[in-house]
N, C-alpha and C positions, 0 to 999 in steps of 0.2 A: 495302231500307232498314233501318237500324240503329235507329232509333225505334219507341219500342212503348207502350205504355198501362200505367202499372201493372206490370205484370211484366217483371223488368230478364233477358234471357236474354241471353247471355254475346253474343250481336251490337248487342245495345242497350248492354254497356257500353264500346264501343269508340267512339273519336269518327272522325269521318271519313277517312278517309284523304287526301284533298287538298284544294285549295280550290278545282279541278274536281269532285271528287265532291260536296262541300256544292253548287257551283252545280246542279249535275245534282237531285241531291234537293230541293232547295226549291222549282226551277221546274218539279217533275212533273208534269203533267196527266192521266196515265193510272191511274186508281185505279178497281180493279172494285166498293168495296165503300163503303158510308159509313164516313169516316174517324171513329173517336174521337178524344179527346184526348189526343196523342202525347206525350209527354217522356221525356228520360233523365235522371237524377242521375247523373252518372258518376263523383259522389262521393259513398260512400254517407252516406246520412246529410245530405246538404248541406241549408243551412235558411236562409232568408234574415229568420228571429226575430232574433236579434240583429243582424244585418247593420245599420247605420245610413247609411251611407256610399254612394255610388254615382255612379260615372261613366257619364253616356249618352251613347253614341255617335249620329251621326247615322244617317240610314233606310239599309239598305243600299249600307253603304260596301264590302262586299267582295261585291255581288252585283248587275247592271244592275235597275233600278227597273221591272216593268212598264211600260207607258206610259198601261195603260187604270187606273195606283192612283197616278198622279201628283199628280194635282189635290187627290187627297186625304190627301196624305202628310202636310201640317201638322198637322191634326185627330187623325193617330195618332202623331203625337210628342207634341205638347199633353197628351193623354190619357195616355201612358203615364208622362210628367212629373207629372201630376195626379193620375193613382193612386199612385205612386213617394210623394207628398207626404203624400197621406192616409193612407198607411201608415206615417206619421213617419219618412221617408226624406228625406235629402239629397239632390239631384242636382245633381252639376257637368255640364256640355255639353263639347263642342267643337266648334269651328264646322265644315264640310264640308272646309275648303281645309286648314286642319290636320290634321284626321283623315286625310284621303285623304293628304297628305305621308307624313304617319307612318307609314300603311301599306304604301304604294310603297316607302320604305326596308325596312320590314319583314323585307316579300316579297323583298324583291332580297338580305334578307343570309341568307335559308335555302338551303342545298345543293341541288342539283338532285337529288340522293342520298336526301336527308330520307326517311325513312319516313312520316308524317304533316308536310307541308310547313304545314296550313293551322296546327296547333297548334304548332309551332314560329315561324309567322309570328306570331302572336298572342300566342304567351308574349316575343317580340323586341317584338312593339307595348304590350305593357300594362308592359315595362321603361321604353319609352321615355316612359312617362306621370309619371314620377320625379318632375318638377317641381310637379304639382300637390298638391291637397290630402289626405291621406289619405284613400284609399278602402279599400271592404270586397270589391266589382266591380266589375269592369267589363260593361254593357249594350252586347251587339252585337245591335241589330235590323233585321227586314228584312221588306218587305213583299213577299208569295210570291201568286203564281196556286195555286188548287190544282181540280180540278174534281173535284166533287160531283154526285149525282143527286135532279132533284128528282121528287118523289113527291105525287100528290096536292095541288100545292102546295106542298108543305114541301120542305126541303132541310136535310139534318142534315150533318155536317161538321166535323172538329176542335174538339170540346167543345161546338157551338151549334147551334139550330135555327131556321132563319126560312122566315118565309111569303115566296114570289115578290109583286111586284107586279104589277096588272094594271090596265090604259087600255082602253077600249072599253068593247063588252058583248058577252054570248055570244048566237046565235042563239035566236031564241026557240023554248019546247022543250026547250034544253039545259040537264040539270039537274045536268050532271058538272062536273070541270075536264078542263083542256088536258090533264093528264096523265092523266086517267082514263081516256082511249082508247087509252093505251098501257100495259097490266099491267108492263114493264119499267121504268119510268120515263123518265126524260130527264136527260143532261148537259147541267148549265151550269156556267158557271167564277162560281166566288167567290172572295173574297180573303182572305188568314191573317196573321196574327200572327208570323213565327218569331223568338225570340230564345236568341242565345248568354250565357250568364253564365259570365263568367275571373275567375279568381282572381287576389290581389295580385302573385301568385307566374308568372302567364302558365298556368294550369290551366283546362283545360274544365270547369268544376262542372256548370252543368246545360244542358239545351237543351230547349224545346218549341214547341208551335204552338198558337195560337188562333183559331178563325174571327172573322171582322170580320163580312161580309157579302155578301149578291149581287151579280153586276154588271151582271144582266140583269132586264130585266121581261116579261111577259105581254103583248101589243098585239093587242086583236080587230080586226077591221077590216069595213069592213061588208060585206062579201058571208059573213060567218059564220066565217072561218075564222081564226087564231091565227098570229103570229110572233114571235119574242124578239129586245129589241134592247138594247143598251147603257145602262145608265143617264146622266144627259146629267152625274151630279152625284155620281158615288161615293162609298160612304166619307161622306156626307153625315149619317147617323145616326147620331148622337152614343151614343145608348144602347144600340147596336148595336155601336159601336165600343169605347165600353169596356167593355162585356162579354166581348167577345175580347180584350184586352188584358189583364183578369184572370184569364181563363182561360190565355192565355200565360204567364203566370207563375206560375202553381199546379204543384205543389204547394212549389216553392220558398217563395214566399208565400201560405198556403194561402188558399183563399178563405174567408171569413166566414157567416156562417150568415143 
């Protein structure tokens, strides 16, 4: 993957080559190591200080929605609308049924030839936005699976750290956690942040990811022994969620002290 931390090496300043490979990369689940906080500026320099302007798109219009970050997708538009604001940012919308049109045209007028098919689709899509208001971006986001290892309890992950939840109680005696009997840790899946920002001009400017949150918790049960199950209510943590939302867009928009 072309995403890196900080240091832009010559595969980090490339954007994707299809809008197969972005799918592939967002939906990866296989990660040996705790993710930091990914971004590229693929323009250097890019800064979203003066920027006032901004079109958001809806949640993954060019990517299938999880099914288990659905219920929570409101909450992370809302959010990234409400920080976009307190940043003294503009934000125009488009509704799903438009965006998605406009993309399907998009896509359907790039060559099958195209070398990078997805930025070609994308610099076609942000043409076709001519009619609205002046903007400075375009916001492409999308909410991603990504799995993490939790440790101790903890699970660190694309710029955040959170405690697992846990229902029951542990045996009595037991003075560790779930994970402390295993020195490797444990895979759970949690959910990210990723957004594209294009330029007026139909350019990749930058791209990162943000952790949101878990999507499993801790369950004792009573013969002593632990299983993890699904949150009934994802994405439910608001202070959680805009934490990764601002971390999603740093250092474009750097975060605040």
């Amino acid at each position: 993957m072309c995403l890196t931390s900080a240091t832009a090496s010559p595969c980090a300043r490339r954007t994707f080559a299809s809008i197969a490979a972005f799918v592939a990369a967002v939906t990866c689940l296989g990660c040996e190591m705790v993710r930091p906080h990914e971004y590229v500026l693929h323009v250097e320099g890019a800064s979203g200080a003066e920027a006032r302007r901004f079109v958001l798109l809806p949640l993954n219009l060019v990517v299938r929605m999880p099914v288990e970050l659905e219920s929570g997708a409101d909450r992370v538009e809302q959010e990234v609308e409400r920080y976009l604001e307190s940043r003294g940012k503009s934000v125009q919308t488009l509704s799903l049924i438009s965006a998605r049109s406009r993309w399907e045209q998009s896509t359907g007028q790039v060559e099958p030839s195209a070398e990078n098919r997805f930025q070609a689709a994308a610099g076609i899509f942000v043409r076709s936005l001519e009619g609205l208001e002046p903007f400075d971006a375009v916001i492409l986001p999308s909410l991603v699976l990504r799995s993490s290892t939790s440790r101790r309890g903890k699970v660190r992950w694309d710029g955040v750290s959170r405690k697992e939840l846990r229902t029951g109680h542990p045996p009595a005696g037991f003075s560790g956690t779930p994970e402390g009997v295993d020195p490797a840790g444990v895979q759970v899946n949690s959910a990210s942040l990723h957004v594209f920002l294009i330029s007026p001009e139909g350019q990749i400017i930058f791209e990162s990811y943000g952790g949101l949150d878990i999507l499993s918790k801790v369950v004792w049960d009573p013969s002593g022994r632990y299983h993890r199950e699904l949150l009934d209510d994802p994405l439910s943590n608001r202070a959680h969620v805009r934490e990764g939302v601002v971390v999603a867009f740093d250092p474009y928009l750097p975060r605040r002290p």
